[in-house]
N, C-alpha and C positions, 0 to 999 in steps of 0.2 A: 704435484705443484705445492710450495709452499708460499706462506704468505711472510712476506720478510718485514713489510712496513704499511702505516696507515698512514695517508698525506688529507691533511686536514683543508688543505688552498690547493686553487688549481699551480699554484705560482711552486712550491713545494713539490706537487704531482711533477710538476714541468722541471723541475731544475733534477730530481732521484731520478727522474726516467730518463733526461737527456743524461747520465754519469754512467746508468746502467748498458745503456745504448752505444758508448764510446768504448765499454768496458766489453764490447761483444755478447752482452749477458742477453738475450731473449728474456723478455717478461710480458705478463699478462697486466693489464688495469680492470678491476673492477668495479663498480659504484659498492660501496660498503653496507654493511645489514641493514635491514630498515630500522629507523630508526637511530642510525648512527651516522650522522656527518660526513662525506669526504670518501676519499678512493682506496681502496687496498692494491697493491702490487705485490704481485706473484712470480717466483720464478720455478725451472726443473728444481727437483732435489739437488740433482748434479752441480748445479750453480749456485746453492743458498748458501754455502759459505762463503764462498768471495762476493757473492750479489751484500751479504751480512754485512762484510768487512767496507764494501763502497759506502754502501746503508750508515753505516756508526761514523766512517769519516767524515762524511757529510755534515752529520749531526757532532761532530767534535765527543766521540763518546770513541773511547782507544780499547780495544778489548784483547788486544795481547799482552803478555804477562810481561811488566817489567819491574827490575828489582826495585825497589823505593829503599834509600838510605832512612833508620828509623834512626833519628836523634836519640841518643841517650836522655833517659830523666835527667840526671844532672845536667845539661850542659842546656836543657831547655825549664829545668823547675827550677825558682828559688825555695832550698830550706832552709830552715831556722839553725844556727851553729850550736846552737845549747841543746835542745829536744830534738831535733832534726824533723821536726815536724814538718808539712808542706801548707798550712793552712796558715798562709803569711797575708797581710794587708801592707799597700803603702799611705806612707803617710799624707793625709789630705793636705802638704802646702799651703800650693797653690790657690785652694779654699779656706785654708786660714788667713793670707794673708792679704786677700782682698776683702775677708769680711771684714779684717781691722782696718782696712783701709780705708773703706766704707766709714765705717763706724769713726775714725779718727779724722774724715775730712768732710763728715757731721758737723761734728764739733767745732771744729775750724772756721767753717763756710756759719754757723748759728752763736758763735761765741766774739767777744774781743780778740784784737790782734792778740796778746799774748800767749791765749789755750790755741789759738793756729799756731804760734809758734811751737806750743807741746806737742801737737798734734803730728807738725812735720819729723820731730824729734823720736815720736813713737812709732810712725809710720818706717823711719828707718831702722829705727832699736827692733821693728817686729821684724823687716828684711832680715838683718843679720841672722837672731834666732833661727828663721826659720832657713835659712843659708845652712848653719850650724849644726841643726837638728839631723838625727839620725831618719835615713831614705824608707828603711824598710820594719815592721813591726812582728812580730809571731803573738798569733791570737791566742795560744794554746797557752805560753808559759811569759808573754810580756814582755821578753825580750828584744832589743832593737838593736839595728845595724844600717851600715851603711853600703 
């Protein structure tokens, strides 16, 4: 006899044995070592590979070999076009641009109408820049792109 699985719930004990049972597989339940929670199930020698193979279904765990396409580095890293380094950062935007935003409609909402009127003026002037600015940075040699 081997032990293929340990079922922690009766509800778990009940769903691996009713699979086993459909599957023709004889198997034994036992209360587990003392000390340890829940039931083992056992089956012949004869049966623990296909009793295994119900066992891993069940639990979504695949144990036949299948081929996995590996992506190339390149076409899943970005590098640097100058150093060809990979230790690239993007550019924080998006946190630049509401910090001035922040900061610019400060001064608007705590100032005269006129600094609101700068305010909306810089709030667009920072959109574009940062529209403009290059995406991606290389930490190694400073280089940026898009």
């Amino acid at each position: 006899m081997v032990t293929i699985t340990k079922c922690s719930t009766e509800a778990e004990l009940d769903g691996v044995s009713a699979a086993l049972r459909l599957a023709g597989i004889e198997h034994v339940v036992q209360r587990a070592k003392i000390g340890t929670p829940g039931w083992e199930l056992s089956v012949q020698d004869a049966d623990s590979e296909r009793a295994d193979d119900i066992v891993n279904n069940i639990y979504g765990i695949n144990t036949r070999e299948t081929e996995v396409a590996v992506p190339t580095p390149a076409a899943t890293l970005q590098v640097c076009d100058e150093c060809g380094s990979d230790d690239i950062a993007r550019a924080p935007k998006l946190q630049i641009f509401l910090l001035g935003f922040v900061i610019s409609a400060g001064f608007a909402f705590a100032a005269d109408p006129h600094i609101a009127r700068i305010s909306f003026y810089l709030i667009v002037g920072l959109a574009i820049v940062l529209l403009v600015l290059d995406k991606w940075r290389c930490r190694e040699c400073g280089h940026t792109w898009k």
